[in-house]
C-alpha positions, 0 to 999 in steps of 0.5 A: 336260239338266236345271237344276242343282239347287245354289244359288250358293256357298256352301255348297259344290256339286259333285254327281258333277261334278268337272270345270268343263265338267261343271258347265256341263252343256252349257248354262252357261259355265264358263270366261271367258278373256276376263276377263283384266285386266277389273276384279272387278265387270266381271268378276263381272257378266259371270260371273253373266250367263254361269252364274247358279248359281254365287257369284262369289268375289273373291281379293286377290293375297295372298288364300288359297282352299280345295283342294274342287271346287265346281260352284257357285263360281268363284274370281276371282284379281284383282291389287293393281289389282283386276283380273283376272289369272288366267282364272276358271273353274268349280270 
């Protein structure tokens, strides 16, 4: 497979993917159940070392996110202790 040819978001990439294992292409991580309830920065670094093409976004508990598909960003929802409360994902 070849490297993906996106930059980290923005702006937005997502190519013919429209699947967070696509995205992957078989050699990135696209999902980190395991940063449940780890604090964002934690969690961030974690996420660049795992796929080092995608922008790590951090989102309040309160804090809104747009409906597009992203090959190259992964939401990470945090709650009102800054820590990670739903399971980031490509997309």
């Amino acid at each position: 497979m070849s490297e993906p040819t996106w930059l980290p978001y923005p702006p937005c990439a997502s190519s013919i993917c429209m699947s967070s294992e696509c995205c992957g292409l078989g050699k990135y991580e696209t999902i980190w159940p395991g940063l449940l309830g780890k604090a964002a920065e934690e969690a961030r670094a974690v996420i660049l070392k795992g796929n080092p093409h995608v922008g790590v976004v951090i989102v309040p508990k309160d804090g809104g996110i747009t409906d597009d598909f992203c090959c190259n960003r992964v939401w990470v929802f945090v709650d009102e202790n800054n820590r990670v409360r739903r399971v980031p994902k490509v997309g």
